[in-house]
mmCIF file of the C-alpha atoms, coordinates in Angstrom:
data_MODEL
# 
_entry.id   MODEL 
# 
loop_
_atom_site.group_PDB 
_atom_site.id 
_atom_site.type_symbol 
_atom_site.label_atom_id 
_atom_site.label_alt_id 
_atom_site.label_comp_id 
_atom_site.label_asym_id 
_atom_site.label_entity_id 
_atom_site.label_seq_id 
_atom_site.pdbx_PDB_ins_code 
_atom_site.Cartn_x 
_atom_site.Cartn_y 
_atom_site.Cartn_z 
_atom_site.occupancy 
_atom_site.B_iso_or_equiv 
_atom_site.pdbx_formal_charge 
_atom_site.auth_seq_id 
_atom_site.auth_comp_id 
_atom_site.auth_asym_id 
_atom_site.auth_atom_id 
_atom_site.pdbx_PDB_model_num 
ATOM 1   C CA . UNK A 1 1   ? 7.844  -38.932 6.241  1.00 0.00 ? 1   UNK A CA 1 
ATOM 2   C CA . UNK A 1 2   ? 10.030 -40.684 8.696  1.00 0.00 ? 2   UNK A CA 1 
ATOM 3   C CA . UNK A 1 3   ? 12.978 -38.634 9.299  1.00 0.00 ? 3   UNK A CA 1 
ATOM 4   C CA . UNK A 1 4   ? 11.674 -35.377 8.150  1.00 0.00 ? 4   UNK A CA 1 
ATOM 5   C CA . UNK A 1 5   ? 11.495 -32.705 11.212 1.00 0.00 ? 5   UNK A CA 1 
ATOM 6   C CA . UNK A 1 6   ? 8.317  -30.349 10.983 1.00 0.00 ? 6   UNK A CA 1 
ATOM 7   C CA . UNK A 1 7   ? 9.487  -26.604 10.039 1.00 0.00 ? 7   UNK A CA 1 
ATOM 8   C CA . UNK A 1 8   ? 8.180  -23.258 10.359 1.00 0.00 ? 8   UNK A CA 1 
ATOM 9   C CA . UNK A 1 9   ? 9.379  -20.045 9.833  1.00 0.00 ? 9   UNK A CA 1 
ATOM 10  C CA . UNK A 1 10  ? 8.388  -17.622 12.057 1.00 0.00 ? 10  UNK A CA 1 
ATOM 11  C CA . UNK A 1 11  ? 8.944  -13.855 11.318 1.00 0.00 ? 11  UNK A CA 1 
ATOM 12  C CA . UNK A 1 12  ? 10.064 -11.986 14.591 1.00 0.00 ? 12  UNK A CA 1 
ATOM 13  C CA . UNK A 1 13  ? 6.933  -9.434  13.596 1.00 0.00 ? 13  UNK A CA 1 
ATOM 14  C CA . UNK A 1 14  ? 4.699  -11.632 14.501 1.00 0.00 ? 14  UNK A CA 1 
ATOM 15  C CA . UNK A 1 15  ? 3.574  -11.388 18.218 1.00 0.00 ? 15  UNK A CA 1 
ATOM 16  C CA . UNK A 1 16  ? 1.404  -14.077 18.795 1.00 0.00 ? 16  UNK A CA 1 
ATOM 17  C CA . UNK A 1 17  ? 4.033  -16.471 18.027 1.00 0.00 ? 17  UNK A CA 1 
ATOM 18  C CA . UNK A 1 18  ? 5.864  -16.877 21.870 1.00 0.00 ? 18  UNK A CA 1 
ATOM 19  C CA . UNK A 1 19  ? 9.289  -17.607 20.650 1.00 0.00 ? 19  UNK A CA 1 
ATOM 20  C CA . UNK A 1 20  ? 12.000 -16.857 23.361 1.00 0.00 ? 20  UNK A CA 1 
ATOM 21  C CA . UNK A 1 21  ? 14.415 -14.295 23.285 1.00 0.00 ? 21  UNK A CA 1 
ATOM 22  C CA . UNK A 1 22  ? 17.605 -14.595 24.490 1.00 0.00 ? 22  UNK A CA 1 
ATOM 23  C CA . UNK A 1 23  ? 18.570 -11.424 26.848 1.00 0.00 ? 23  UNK A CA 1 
ATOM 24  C CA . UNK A 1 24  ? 18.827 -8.463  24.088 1.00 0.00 ? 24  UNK A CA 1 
ATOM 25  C CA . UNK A 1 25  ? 19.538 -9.846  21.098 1.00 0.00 ? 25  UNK A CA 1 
ATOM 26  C CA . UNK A 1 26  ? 18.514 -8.541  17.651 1.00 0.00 ? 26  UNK A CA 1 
ATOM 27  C CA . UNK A 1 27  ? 18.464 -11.154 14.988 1.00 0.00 ? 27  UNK A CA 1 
ATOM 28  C CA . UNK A 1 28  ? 19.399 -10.586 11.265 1.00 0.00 ? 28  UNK A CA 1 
ATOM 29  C CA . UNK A 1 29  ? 16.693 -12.243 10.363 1.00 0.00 ? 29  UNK A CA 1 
ATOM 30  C CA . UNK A 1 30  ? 13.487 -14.496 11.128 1.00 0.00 ? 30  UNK A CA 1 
ATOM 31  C CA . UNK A 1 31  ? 13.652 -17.044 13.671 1.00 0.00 ? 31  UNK A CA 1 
ATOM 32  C CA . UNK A 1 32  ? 13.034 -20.754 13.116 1.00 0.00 ? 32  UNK A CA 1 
ATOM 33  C CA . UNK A 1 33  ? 10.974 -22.875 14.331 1.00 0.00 ? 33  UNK A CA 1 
ATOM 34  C CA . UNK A 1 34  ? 11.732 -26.778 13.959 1.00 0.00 ? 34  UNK A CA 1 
ATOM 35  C CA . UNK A 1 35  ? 9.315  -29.704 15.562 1.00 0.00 ? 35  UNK A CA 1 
ATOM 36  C CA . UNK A 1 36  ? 11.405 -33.511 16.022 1.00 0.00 ? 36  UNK A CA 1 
ATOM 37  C CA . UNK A 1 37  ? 9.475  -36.513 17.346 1.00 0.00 ? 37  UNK A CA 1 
ATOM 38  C CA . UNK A 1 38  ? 10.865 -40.130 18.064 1.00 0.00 ? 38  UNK A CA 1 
ATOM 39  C CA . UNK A 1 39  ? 11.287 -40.350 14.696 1.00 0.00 ? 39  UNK A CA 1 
ATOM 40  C CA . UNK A 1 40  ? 14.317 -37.695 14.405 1.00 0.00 ? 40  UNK A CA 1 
ATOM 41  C CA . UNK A 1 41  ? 15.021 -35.399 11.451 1.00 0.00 ? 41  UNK A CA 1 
ATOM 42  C CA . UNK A 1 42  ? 17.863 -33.374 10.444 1.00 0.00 ? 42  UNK A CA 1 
ATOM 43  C CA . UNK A 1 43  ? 17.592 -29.464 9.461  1.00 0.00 ? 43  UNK A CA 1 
ATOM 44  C CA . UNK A 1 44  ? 20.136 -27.137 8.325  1.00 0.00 ? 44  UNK A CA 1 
ATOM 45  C CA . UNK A 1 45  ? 19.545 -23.566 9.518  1.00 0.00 ? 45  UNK A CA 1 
ATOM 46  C CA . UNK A 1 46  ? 19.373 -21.903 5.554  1.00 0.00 ? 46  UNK A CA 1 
ATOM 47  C CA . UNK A 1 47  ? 21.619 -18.535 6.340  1.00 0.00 ? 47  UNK A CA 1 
ATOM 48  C CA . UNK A 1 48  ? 24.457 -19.765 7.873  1.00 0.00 ? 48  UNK A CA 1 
ATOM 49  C CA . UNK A 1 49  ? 24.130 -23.502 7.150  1.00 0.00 ? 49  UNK A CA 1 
ATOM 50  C CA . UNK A 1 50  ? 24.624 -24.488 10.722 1.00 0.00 ? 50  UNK A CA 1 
ATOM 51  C CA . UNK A 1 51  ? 22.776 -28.506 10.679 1.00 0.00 ? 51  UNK A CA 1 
ATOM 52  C CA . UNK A 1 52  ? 20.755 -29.790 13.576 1.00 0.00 ? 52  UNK A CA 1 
ATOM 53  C CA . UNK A 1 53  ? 20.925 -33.803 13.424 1.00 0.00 ? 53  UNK A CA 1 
ATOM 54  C CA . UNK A 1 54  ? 18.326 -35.880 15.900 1.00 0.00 ? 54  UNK A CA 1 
ATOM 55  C CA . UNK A 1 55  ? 18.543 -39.528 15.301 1.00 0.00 ? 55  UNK A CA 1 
ATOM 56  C CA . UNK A 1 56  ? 15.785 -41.848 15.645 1.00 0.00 ? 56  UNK A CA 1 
ATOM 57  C CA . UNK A 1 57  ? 14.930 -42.876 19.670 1.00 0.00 ? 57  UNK A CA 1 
ATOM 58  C CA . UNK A 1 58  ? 16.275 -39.614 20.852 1.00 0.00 ? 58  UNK A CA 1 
ATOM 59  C CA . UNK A 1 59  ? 13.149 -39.200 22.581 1.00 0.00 ? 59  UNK A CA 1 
ATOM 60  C CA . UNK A 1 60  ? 10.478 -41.354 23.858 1.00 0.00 ? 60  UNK A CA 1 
ATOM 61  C CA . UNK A 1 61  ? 7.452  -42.622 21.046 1.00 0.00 ? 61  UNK A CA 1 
ATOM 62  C CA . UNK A 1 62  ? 5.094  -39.371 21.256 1.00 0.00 ? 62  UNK A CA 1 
ATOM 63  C CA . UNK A 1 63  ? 7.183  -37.271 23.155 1.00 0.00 ? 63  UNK A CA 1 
ATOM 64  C CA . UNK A 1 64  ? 7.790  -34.024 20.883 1.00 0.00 ? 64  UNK A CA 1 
ATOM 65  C CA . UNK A 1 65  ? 10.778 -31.210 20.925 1.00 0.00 ? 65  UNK A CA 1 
ATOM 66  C CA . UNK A 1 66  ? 10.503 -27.957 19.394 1.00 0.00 ? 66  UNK A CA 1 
ATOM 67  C CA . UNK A 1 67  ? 14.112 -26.192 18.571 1.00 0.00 ? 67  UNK A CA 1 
ATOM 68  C CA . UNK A 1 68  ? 14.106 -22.341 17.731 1.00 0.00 ? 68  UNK A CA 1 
ATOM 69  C CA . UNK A 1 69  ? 16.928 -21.102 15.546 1.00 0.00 ? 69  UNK A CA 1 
ATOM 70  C CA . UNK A 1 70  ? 18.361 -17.254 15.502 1.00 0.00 ? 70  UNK A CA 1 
ATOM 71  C CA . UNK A 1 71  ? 21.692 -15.678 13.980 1.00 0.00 ? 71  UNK A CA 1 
ATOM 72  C CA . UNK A 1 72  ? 22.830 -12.580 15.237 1.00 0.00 ? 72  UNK A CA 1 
ATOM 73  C CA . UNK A 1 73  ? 25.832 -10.868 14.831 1.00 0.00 ? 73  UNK A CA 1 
ATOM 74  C CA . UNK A 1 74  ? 24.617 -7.977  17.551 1.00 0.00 ? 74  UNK A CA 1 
ATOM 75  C CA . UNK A 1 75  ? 26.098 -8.847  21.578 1.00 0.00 ? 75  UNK A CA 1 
ATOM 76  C CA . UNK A 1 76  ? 26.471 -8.766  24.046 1.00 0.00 ? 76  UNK A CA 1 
ATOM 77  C CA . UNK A 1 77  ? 28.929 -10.678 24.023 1.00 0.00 ? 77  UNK A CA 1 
ATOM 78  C CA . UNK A 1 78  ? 31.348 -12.204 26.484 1.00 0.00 ? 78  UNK A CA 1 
ATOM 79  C CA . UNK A 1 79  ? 34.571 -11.943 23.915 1.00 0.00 ? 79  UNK A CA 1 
ATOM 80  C CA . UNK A 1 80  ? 38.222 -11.829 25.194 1.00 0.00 ? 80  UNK A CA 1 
ATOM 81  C CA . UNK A 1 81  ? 39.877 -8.687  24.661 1.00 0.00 ? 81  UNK A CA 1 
ATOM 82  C CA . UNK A 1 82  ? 42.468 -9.598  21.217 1.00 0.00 ? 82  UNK A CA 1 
ATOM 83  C CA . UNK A 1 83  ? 38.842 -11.284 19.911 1.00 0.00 ? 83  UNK A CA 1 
ATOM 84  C CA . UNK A 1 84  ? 36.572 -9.804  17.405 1.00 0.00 ? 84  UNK A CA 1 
ATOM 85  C CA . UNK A 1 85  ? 33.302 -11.259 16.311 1.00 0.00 ? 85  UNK A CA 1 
ATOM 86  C CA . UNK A 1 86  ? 33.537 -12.312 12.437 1.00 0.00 ? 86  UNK A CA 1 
ATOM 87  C CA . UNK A 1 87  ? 30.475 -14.063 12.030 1.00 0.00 ? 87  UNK A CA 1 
ATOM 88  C CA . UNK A 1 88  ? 26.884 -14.492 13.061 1.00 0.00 ? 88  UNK A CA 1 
ATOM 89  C CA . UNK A 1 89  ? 26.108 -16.629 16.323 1.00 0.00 ? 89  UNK A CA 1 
ATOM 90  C CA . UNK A 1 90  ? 24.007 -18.710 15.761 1.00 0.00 ? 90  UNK A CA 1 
ATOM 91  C CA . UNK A 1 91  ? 21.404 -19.208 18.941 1.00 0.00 ? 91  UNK A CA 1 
ATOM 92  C CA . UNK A 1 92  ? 19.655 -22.301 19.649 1.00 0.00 ? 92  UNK A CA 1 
ATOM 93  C CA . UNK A 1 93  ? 16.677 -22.462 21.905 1.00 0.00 ? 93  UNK A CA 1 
ATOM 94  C CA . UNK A 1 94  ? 14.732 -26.403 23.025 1.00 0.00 ? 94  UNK A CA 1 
ATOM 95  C CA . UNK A 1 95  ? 11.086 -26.534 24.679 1.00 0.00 ? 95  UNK A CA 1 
ATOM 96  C CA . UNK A 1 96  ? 10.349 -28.225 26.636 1.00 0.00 ? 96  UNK A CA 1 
ATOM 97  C CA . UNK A 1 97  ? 13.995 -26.993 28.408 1.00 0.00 ? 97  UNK A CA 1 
ATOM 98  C CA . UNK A 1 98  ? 13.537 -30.241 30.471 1.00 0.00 ? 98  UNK A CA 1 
ATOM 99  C CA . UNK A 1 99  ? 13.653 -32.868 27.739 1.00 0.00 ? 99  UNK A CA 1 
ATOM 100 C CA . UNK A 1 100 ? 15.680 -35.611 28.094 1.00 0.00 ? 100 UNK A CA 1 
ATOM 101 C CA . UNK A 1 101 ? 17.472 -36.886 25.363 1.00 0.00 ? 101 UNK A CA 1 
ATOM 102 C CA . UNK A 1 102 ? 18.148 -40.780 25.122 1.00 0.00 ? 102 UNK A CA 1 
ATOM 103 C CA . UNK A 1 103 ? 20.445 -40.392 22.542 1.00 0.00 ? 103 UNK A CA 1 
ATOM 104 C CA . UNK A 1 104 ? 22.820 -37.620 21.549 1.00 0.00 ? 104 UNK A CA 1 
ATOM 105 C CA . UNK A 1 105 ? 22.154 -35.038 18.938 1.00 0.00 ? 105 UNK A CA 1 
ATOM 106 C CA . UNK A 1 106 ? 24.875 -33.233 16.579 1.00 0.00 ? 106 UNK A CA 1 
ATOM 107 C CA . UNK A 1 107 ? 25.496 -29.606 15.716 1.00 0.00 ? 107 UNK A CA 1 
ATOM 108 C CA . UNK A 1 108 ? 27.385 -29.414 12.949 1.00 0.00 ? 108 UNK A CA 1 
ATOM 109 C CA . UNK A 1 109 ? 28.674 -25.723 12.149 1.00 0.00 ? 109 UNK A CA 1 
ATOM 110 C CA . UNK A 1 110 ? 30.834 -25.247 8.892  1.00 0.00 ? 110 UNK A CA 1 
ATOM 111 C CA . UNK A 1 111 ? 34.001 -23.291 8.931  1.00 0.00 ? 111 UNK A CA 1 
ATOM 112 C CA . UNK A 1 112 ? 36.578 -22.176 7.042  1.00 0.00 ? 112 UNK A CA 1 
ATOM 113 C CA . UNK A 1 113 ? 39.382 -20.323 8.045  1.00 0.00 ? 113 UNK A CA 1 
# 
């Protein structure tokens, strides 16, 4: 359906899957996989309900974008000193890494304080 982004889960077991890793990471748990088209979709990441929005046109009729999404709550990480980490970070990875976009996309992360 129009609108709908493509989704797979991949578990990080499996090694045929090439999903990048960022540096050394360990994520709490599988990473996912999420295909868009010129058609757009929207996909909220199901742990930490962090949404990915592509609207329609972003990219070019045929063109294709796969987005890989990881939480971790495991650094390094570059933190100022009087910081602590009190949540997951949420990683986001886009192949091709030279895509163009032709219109903007939104990450929406919920917080509460």
């Amino acid at each position: 359906t129009p609108g709908d982004a493509s989704i797979q889960v991949l578990g990080s077991s499996d090694p045929s899957v090439p999903v990048p890793q960022p540096g050394n990471l360990s994520f709490t748990g599988p990473i996912h996989t999420v295909q868009f088209d010129h058609n757009g979709g929207t996909f909220q990441f199901p742990i930490h309900k962090v949404s990915l929005v592509v609207p329609p046109n972003a990219l070019s009729d045929g063109e294709k974008v796969t987005v890989y999404m990881g939480a971790t709550t495991s650094g390094p990480f570059d933190l100022p000193e009087d910081c602590k980490l009190r949540s997951a970070v949420v990683w986001l990875s886009v192949s091709p890494s030279d895509v163009v976009l032709k219109r903007s996309v939104a990450v929406m992360v919920p917080h509460s304080a």
